[in-house]
MIKOL-26798 format. One record per residue (C-alpha): residue number from 0; residue in three letters; x, y, z. Coordinates in pm, whole numbers, always signed. Layout:
vexlo / balo / X / Y / Z
NUM / Ala / X / Y / Z
...
***
This chain:
vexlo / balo / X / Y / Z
0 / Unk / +3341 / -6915 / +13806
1 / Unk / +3538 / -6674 / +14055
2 / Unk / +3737 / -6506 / +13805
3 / Unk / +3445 / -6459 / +13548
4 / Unk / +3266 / -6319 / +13877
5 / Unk / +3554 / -6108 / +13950
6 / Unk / +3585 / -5947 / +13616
7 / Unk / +3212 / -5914 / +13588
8 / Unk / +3218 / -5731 / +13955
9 / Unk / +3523 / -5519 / +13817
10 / Unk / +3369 / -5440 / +13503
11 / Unk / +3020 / -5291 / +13709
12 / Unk / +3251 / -5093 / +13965
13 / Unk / +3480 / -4919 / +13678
14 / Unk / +3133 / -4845 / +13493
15 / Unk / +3040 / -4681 / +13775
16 / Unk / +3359 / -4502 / +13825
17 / Unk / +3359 / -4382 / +13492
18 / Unk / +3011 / -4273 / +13527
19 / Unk / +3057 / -4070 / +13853
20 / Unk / +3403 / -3912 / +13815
21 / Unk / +3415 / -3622 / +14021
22 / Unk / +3074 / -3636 / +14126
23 / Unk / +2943 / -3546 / +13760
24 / Unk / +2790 / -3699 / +13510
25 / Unk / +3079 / -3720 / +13273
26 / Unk / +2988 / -4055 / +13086
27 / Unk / +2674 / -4250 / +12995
28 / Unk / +2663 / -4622 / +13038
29 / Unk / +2474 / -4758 / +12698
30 / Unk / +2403 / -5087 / +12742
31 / Unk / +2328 / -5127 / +12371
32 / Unk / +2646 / -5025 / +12234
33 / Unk / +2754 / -5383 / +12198
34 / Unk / +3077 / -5372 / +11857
35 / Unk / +3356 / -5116 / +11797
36 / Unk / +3108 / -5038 / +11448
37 / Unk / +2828 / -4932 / +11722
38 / Unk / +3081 / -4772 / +11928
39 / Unk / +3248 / -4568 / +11651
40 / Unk / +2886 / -4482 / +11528
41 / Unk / +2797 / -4325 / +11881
42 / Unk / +3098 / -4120 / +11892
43 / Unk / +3033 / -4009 / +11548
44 / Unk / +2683 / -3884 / +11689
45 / Unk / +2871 / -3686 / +12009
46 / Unk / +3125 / -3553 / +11804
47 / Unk / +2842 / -3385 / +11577
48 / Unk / +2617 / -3278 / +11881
49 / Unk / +2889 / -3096 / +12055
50 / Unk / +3027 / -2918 / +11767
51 / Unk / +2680 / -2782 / +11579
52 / Unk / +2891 / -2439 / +11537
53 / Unk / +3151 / -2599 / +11350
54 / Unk / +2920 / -2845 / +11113
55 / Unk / +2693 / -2704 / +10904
56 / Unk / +2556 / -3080 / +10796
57 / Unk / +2648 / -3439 / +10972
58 / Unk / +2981 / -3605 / +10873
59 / Unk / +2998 / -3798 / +10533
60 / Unk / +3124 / -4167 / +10580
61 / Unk / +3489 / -4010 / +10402
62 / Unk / +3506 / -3782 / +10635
63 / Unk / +3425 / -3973 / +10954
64 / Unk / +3665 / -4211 / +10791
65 / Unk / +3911 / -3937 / +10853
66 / Unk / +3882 / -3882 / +11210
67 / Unk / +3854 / -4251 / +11264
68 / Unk / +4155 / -4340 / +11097
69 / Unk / +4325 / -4047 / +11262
70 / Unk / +4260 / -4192 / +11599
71 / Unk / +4319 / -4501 / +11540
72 / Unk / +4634 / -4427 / +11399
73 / Unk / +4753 / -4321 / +11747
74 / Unk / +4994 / -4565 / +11958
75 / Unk / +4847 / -4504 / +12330
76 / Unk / +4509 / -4444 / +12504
77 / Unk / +4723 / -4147 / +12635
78 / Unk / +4790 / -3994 / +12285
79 / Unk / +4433 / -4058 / +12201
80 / Unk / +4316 / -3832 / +12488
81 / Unk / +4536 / -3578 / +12410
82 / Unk / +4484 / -3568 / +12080
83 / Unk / +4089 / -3558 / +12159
84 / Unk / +4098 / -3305 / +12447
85 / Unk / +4290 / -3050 / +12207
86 / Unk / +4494 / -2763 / +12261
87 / Unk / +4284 / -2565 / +12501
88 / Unk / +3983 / -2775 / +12516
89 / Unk / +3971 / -2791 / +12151
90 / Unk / +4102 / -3015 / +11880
91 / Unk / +4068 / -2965 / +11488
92 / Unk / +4069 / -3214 / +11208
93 / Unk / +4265 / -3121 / +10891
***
């Protein structure tokens, strides 16, 4: 019971970290977001609110498919980040 209490008490405060970094709102907490399926479908939803100058229409399944397989095709959380923050803030799919 401690441990599962521990992790449960570590899960809340790194929520919370991520949630407050630097005194901003940089993250959102969904509760509902429950599979990687629901996860990949909400980033799929940022990804097309953030760049309405570059997408004319939403992503088609094949070309989500992309950008999912190019991330997960990456060998570190690191590499992931990098590859998502771009070069200069911005990062292209081919």
């Amino acid at each position: 019971m401690t441990v599962e209490t521990n992790e449960l008490n570590f899960e809340d405060q790194l929520i919370h970290y991520l949630v407050n970094i630097g005194g901003t709102k940089q993250w959102e907490y969904l509760s509902e977001i429950q599979t990687n399926d629901q996860l990949w479908a909400n980033f799929k939803h940022i990804l097309e609110i953030n760049n309405p100058d570059k997408l004319t229409r939403p992503l088609s399944k094949t070309e989500f498919a992309q950008v999912e397989e190019e991330i997960s095709n990456l060998d570190t959380p690191y590499h992931a980040g990098q590859f998502l923050y771009g070069l200069n803030g911005k990062s292209t799919f081919n």
